[in-house]
N, C-alpha and C positions, 0 to 999 in steps of 0.2 A: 504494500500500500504506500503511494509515494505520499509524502508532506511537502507543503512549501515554508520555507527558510529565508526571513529577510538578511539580508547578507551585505557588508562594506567589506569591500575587497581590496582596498587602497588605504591604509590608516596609520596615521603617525601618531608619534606618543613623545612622552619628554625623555625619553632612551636614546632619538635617534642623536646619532652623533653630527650630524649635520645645521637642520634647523632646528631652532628653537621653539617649541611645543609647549606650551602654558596646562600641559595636562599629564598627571602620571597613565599610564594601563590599565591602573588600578580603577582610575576614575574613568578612564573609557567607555569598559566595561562596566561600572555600573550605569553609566548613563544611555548607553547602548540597549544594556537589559530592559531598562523604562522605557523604550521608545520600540522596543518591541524585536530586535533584534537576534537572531536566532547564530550568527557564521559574522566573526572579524577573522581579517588576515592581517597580521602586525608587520607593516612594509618601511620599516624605517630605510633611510639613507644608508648605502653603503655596510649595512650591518645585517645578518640574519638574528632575530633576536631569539632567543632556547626558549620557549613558551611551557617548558614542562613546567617550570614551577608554578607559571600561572592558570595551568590547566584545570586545574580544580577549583580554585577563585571561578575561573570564567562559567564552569561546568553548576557553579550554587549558582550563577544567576541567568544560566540558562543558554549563557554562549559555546560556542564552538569556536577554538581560538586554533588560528592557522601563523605557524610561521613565514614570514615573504622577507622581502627585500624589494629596493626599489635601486638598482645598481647605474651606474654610466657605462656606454657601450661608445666608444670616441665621443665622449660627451653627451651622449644624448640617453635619456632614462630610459630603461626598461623596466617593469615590474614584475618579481618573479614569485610566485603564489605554492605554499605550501614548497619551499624551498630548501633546501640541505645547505649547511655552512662552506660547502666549496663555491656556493652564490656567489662570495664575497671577492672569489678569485675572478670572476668575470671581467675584463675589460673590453672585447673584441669580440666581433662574431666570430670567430674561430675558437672563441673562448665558450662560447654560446651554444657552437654545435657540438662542443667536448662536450659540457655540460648538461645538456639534450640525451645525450646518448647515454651518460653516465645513469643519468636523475631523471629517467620517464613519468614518472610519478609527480615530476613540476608545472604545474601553468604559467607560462609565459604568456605575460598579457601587454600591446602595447600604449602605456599611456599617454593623455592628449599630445595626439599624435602630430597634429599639425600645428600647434599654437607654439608662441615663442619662448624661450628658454629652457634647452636643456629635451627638445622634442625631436621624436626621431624624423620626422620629415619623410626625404627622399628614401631616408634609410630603411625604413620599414619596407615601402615600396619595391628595395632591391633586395629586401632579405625576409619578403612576408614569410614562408616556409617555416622558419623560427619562431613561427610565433603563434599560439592558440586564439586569441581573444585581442579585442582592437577596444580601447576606452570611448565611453561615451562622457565626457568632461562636465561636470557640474557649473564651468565656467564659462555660461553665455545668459544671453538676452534675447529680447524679440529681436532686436537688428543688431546684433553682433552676434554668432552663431559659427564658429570653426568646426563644432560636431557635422555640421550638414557636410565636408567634404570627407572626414572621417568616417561617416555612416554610408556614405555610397561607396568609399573603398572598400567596407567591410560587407557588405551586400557582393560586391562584383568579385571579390573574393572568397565568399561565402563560410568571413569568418565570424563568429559571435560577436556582438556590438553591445559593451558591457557597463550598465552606471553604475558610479562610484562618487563619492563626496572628495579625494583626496585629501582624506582629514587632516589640518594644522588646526583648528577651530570646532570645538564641540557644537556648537552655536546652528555650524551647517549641518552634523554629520546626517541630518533626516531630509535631507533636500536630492539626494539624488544617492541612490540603493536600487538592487536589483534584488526579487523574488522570486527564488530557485525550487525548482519542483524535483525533489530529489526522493529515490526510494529509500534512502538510509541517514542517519546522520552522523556517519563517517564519512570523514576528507574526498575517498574514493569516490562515492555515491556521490557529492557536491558536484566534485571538477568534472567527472562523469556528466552532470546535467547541462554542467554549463558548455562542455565541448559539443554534446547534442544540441545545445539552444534552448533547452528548457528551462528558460526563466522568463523574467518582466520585467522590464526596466520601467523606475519611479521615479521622477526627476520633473524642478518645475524650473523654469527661466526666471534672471533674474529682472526685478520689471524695468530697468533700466542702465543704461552703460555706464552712469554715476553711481549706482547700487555696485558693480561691476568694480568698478575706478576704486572707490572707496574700502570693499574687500580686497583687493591688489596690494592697495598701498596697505593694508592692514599685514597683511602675510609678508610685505617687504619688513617693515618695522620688527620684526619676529625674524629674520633670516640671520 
């Protein structure tokens, strides 16, 4: 019998060693539990983080806590879902297809793919193969919108097109999530759903490109 599992698949905490996160995992998760929250994946910067000790914190308030990474590949971010600490060793696609082959059991997912800094661009484009899942970015408006060229790459390549809050900010983390229809609530059964498509994306615009401007400059002041 499958269930559906509201899921943040992009989530930063104040561990990562890169930006600065005004929130411990600890408080993640519980504020994730109240909003209903079933599957986080902890993708700090450049670090896989060991989620064993917080498995059981997460498991009382009803999450499923996935280790990730959110790595540089010549600069430009990948997120790796349900990842092993040789993650960390990534820099290259050549590092990527080691990686792949070693650790089949990872989702590679790739995040806003088209917007500026730190995005994979063309790169994706010459290395889709590598990669399970394409971001659908929490970061647009009615007339600002970079998801619409990302969603038709991910359509014409017919790979999953996945929302995510990219949490720096508890504030967002309910504004853009996907709900996965999974037969199990092991890791396996999740990424299993999501490689078939079997989820929803829940995501609303923000109503204006000063809404937009104003969270930007917020997440710069954090960096």
């Amino acid at each position: 019998m499958s269930m559906k599992l509201k899921a943040n698949l992009h989530f930063h905490t104040s561990d990562d060693p890169c930006d600065k996160v005004p929130y411990t995992l600890e408080e993640g998760i519980v504020r994730a539990s109240q909003l209903g929250f079933r599957v986080l994946a902890v993708t700090l910067h450049e670090a896989v983080y060991d989620v064993g000790g917080m498995a059981e914190f997460a498991r009382k308030h009803g999450i499923i806590l996935i280790a990730g990474a959110e790595v540089k590949i010549s600069g430009r971010h990948t997120v790796i879902i349900n990842a092993h600490k040789d993650a960390e060793k990534i820099k290259s696609f050549p590092d990527l297809i080691s990686y792949r082959n070693d650790h089949p059991e990872s989702f590679v997912l790739a995040p806003h793919p088209y917007y500026l800094f730190h995005s994979l661009g063309d790169k994706l484009e010459k290395n889709v193969d590598l990669f399970d899942g394409i971001e659908f970015s929490w970061f647009y408006s009615k007339f600002f919108d970079l998801n619409k060229k990302a969603s038709f790459f991910a359509k014409n390549v017919k790979k999953p097109f996945i929302a995510t809050s990219d949490t720096h900010f508890l504030r967002y983390l309910d504004e853009s999530y996907c709900i996965i229809e999974s037969d199990g609530e092991d890791i396996t059964s999740i990424l299993s759903s999501l490689r078939a498509g079997k989820f929803e994306n829940v995501s609303s615009n923000k109503k204006n490109f000063f809404t937009l401007l104003f969270i930007w400059l917020k997440y710069l002041l954090f960096l």
